[in-house]
Kinemage of the C-alpha trace (Angstrom):
@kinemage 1
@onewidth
@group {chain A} dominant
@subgroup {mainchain}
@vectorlist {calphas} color= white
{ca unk a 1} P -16.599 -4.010 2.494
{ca unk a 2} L -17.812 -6.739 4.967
{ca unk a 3} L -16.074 -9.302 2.771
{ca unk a 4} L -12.368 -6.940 2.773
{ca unk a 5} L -12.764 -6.958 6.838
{ca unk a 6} L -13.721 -10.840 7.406
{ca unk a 7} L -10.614 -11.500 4.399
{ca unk a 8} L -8.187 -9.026 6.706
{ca unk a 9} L -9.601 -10.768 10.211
{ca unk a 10} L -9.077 -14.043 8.662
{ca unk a 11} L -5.138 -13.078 7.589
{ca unk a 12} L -4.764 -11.899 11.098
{ca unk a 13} L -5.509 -14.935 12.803
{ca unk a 14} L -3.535 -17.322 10.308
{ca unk a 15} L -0.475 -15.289 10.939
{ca unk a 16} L -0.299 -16.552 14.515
{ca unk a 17} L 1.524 -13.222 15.005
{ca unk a 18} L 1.164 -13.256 18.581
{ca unk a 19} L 3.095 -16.264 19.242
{ca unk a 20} L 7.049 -15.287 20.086
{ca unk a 21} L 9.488 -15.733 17.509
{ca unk a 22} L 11.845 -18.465 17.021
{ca unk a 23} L 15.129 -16.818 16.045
{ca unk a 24} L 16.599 -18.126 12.655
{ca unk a 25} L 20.192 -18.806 11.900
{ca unk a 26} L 20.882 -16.020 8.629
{ca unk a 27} L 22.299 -17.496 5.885
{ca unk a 28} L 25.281 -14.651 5.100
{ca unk a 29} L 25.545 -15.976 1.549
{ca unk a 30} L 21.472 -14.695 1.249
{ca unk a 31} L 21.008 -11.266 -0.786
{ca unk a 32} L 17.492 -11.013 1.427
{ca unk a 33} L 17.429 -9.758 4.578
{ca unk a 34} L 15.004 -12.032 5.324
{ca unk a 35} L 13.769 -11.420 9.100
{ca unk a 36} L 14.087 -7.671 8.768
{ca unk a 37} L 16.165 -5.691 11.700
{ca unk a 38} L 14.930 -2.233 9.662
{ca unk a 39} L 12.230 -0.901 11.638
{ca unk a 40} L 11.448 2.254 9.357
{ca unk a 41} L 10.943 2.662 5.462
{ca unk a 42} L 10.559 4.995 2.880
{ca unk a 43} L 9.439 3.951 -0.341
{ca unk a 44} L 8.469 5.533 -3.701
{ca unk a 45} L 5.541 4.539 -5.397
{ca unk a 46} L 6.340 5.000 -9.606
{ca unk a 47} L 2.184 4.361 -10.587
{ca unk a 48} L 0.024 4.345 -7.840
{ca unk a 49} L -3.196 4.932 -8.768
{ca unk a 50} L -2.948 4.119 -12.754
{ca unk a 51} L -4.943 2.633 -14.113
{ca unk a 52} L -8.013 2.178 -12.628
{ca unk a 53} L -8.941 3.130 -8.880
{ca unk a 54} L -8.959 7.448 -10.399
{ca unk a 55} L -10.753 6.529 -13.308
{ca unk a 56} L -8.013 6.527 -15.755
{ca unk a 57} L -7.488 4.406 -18.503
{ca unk a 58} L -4.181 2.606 -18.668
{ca unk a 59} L -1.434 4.715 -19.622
{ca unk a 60} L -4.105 7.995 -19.851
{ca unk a 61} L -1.831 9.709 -16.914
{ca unk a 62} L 1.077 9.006 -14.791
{ca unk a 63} L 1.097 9.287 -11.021
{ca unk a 64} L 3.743 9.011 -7.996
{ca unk a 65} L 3.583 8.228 -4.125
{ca unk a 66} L 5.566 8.356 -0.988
{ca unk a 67} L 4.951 6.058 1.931
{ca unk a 68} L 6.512 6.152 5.430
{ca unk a 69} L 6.549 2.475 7.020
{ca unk a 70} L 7.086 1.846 10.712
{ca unk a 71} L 7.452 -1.601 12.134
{ca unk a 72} L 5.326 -2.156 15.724
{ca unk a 73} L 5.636 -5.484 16.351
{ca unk a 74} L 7.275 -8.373 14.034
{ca unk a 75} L 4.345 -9.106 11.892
{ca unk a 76} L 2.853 -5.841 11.788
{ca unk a 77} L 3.652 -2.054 10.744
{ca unk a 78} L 1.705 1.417 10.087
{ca unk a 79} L 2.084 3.344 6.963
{ca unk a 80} L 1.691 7.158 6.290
{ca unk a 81} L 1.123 8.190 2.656
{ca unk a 82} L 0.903 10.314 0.197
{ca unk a 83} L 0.664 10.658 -3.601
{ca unk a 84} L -0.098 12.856 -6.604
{ca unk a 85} L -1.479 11.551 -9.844
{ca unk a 86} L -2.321 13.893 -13.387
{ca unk a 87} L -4.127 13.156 -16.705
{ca unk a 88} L -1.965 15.440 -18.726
{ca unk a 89} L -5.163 17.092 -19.416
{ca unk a 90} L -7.503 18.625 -16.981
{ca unk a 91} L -7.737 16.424 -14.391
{ca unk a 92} L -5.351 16.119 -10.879
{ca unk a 93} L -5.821 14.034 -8.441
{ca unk a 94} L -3.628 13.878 -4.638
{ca unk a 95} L -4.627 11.674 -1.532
{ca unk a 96} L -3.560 11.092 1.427
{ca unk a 97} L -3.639 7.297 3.290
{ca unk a 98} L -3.182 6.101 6.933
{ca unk a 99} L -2.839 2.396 6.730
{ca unk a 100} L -2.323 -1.177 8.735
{ca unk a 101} L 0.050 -3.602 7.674
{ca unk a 102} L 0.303 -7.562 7.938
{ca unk a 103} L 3.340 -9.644 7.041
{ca unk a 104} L 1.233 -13.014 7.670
{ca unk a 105} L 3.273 -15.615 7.423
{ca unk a 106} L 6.682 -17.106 9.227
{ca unk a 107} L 7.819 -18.562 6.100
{ca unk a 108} L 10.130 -18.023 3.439
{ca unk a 109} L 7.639 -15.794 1.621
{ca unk a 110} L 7.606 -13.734 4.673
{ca unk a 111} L 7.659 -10.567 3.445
{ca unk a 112} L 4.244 -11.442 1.402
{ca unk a 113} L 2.243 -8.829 2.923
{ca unk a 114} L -1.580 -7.242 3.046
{ca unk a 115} L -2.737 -3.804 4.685
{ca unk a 116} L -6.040 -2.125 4.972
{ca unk a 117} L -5.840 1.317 4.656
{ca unk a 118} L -8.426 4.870 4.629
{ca unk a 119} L -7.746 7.134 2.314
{ca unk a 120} L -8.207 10.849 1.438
{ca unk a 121} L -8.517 11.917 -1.942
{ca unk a 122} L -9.386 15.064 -4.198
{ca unk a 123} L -9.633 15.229 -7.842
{ca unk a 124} L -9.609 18.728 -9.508
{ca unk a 125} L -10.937 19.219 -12.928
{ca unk a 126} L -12.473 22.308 -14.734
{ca unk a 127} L -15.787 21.833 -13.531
{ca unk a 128} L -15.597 19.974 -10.316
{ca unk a 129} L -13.980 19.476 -6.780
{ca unk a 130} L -14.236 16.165 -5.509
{ca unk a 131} L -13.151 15.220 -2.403
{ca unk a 132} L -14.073 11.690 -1.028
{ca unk a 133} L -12.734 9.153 1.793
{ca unk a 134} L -12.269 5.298 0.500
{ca unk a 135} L -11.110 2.144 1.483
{ca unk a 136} L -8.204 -0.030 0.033
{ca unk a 137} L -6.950 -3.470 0.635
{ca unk a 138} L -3.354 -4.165 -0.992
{ca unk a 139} L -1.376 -6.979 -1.404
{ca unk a 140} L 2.042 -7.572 -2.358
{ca unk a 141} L 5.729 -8.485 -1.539
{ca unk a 142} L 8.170 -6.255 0.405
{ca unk a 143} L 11.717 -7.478 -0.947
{ca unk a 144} L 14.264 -5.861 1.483
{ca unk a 145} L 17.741 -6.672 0.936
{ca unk a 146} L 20.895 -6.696 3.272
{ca unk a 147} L 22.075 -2.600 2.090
{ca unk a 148} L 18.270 -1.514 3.175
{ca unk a 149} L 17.204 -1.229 -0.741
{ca unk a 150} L 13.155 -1.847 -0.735
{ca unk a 151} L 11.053 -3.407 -4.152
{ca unk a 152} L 7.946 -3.336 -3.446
{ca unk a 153} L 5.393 -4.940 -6.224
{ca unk a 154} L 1.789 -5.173 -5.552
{ca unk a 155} L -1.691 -4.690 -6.356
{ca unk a 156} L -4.423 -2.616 -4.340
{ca unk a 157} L -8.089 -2.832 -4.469
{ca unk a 158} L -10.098 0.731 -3.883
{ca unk a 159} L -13.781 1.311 -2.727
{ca unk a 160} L -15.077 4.851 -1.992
{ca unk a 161} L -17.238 5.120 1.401
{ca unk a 162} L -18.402 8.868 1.363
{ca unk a 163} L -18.296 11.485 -0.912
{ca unk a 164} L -17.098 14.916 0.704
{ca unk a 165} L -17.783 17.212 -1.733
{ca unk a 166} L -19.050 16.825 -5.511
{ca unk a 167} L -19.639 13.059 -6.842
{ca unk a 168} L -17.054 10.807 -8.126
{ca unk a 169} L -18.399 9.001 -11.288
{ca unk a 170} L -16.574 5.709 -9.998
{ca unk a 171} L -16.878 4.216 -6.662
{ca unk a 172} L -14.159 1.786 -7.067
{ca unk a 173} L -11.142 0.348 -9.104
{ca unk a 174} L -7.991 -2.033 -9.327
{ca unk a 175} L -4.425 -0.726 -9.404
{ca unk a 176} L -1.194 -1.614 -9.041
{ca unk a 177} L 1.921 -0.604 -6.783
{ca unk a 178} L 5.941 -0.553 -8.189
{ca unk a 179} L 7.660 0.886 -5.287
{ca unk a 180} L 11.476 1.371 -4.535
{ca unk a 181} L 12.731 2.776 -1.313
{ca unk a 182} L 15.035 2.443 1.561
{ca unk a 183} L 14.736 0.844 4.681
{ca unk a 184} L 16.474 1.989 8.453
């Protein structure tokens, strides 16, 4: 976890995020947006804990997620989230994550982003009721184009910190993120 926070610190201060702005001509020919004006996005999340970070197998259950993104300064944005996540079988998970956005660069692959994030989760099977509270780092692109449409690839990293109730069997896993939204 101490490696995740020095990585994040580290992304922070190589964004030089705090410096202003210069303002860039837009090329109107450019399907990207480029230097976003949205401020606010909603995006769906098609997989976002298979496989791996719920202890799934690839392709052993399907999952889905919504995410709320709001911009607070140009390099930086909060995210609200939620998603929901079955096995077909016995097992269904839902969590809930509050997380911190970076957009670290001032370059053309400036929509490359990384967040941290804390997350709530609960997995119901027949015998047990796990709740627990993890970590994630993610990484990935936001691709916003000029009508507001929002692909988001990515991949996510999950550690758990505490368990709440019951034991999860796994303390950690690898996903990945295919989200489409809209942004405002």
């Amino acid at each position: 976890m101490k490696k995740l926070f020095l990585l994040f610190l580290t992304l922070i201060i190589l964004s030089n995020g705090f410096s202003q702005e210069i303002e860039q001509e837009k090329n109107s020919l450019s399907a990207f947006s480029g230097n976003s004006e949205q401020n606010n996005a909603v995006i769906f999340d098609f997989f976002p804990m298979i496989p791996g970070a719920n202890g799934y197998k690839f392709c052993e259950g399907i999952g889905f997620g919504l995410m709320y993104e709001r911009k607070i300064y140009t390099y930086f944005s909060i995210l609200g989230g939620g998603t929901f996540s079955t096995n077909f079988n016995d097992n269904i998970s839902y969590s809930f994550s509050a997380r911190f956005r970076v957009y670290p660069f001032k370059t053309t692959i400036r929509n490359l982003f990384t967040d941290l994030a804390i997350l709530y989760s609960r997995n119901i099977t027949e015998e047990d009721n796990i709740q627990t509270i993890s970590g994630v780092f993610s990484i990935g692109w936001n691709f916003i184009f000029k009508n507001g449409l929002v692909l988001v690839p990515g991949a996510f990293y999950r550690h758990k910190i505490a368990d709440i109730t019951g034991v999860k069997p796994y303390n950690y896993g690898f996903g990945f993120i295919m989200g489409i939204g809209w942004a405002f």
